[in-house]
C-alpha positions as CSV (number, residue, x, y, z in Angstrom):
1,X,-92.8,-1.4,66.3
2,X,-90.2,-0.5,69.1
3,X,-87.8,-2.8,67.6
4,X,-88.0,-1.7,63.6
5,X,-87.3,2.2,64.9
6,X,-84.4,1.0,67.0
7,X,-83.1,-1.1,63.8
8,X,-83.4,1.7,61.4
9,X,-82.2,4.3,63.9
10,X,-79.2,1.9,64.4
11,X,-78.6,1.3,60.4
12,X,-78.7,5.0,59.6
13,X,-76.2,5.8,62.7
14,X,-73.9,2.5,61.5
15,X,-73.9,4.0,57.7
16,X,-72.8,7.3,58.6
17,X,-70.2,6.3,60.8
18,X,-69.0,3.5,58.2
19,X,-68.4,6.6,55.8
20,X,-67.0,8.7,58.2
21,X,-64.4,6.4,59.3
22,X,-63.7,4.9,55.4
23,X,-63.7,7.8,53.3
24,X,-63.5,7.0,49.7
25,X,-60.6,8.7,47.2
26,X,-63.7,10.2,45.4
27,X,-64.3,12.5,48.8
28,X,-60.9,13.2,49.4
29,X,-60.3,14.6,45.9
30,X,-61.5,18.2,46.0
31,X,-59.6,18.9,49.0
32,X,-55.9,17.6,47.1
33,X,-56.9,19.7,44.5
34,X,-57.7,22.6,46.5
35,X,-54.6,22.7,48.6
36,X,-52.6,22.2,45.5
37,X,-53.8,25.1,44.2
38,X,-53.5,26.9,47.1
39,X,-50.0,25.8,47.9
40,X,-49.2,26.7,43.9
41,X,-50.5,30.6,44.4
42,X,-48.5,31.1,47.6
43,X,-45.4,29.5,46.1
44,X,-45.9,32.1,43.2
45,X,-46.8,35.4,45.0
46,X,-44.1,34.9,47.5
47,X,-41.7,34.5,45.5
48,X,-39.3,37.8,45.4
49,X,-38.4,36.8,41.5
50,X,-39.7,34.5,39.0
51,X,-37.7,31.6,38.6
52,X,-36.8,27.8,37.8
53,X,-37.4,25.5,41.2
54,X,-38.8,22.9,43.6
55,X,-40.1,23.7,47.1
56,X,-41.0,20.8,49.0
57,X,-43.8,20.6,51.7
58,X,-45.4,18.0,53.9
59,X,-49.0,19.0,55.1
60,X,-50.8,17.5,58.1
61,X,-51.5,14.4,57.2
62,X,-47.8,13.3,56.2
63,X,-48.4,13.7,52.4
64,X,-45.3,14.9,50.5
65,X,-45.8,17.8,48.0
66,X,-43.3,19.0,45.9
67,X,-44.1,22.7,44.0
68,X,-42.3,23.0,40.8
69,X,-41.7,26.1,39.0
70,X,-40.3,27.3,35.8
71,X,-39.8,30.3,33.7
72,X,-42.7,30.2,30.6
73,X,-42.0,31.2,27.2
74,X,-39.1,33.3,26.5
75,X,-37.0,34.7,29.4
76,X,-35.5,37.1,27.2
77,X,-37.0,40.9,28.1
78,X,-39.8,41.9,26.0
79,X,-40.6,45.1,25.2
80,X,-42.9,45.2,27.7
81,X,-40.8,43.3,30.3
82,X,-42.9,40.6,31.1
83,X,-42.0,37.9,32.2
84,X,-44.0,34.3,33.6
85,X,-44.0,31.6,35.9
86,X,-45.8,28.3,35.9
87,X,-46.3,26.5,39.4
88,X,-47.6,22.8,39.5
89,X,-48.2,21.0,42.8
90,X,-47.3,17.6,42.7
91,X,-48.8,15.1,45.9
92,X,-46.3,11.9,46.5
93,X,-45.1,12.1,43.0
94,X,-48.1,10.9,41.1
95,X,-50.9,13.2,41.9
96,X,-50.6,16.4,40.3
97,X,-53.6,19.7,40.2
98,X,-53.5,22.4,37.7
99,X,-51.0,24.5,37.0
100,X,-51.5,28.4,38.1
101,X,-49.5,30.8,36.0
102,X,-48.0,34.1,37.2
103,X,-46.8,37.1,34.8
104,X,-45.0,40.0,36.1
105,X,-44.2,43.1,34.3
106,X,-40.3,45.3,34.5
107,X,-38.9,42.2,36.2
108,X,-36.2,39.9,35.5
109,X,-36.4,36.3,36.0
């Protein structure tokens, strides 16, 4: 009986530390997505004006982001003055998260 518990107790400890140590891309997903996002919103609320361009960044792990932005729609002033930004975080040049849009009013771009 001794030996069956030390077996399971020994498959159970081996499985966990098999996923710990070989993550799939499925796990690691939410968090690209996440700091894409993240790094998107900064880009765009720091920024003193709206306007066309790249900002790189390399996070912790050595993974090479690059924001883009760019003036949306017309960059003509409205009547209301508004004017928007779109800000996509791009990982290694083929993963890419949502955009996050930023509209600011009596500004020009």
């Amino acid at each position: 009986m001794e030996v069956l518990l030390s077996f399971g107790i020994l498959i159970t400890t081996g499985t966990v530390m098999f996923r710990f140590m070989h993550p799939n891309k499925a796990a690691s997903a939410p968090w690209t997505n996440d700091y894409g996002t993240e790094l998107s919103k900064i880009t765009l609320l720091t920024m003193p004006t709206l306007k066309d361009t790249i900002i790189e960044h390399t996070d912790a792990t050595g993974s090479h982001w690059e924001i883009r932005c760019e003036i949306v729609g017309n960059t003509a002033p409205a009547n209301d003055g508004e004017f928007c930004a779109k800000a996509t975080a791009i990982r290694n040049n083929i993963d890419t998260t949502r955009a996050v849009h930023l509209c600011r009013f009596g500004e020009a771009p």
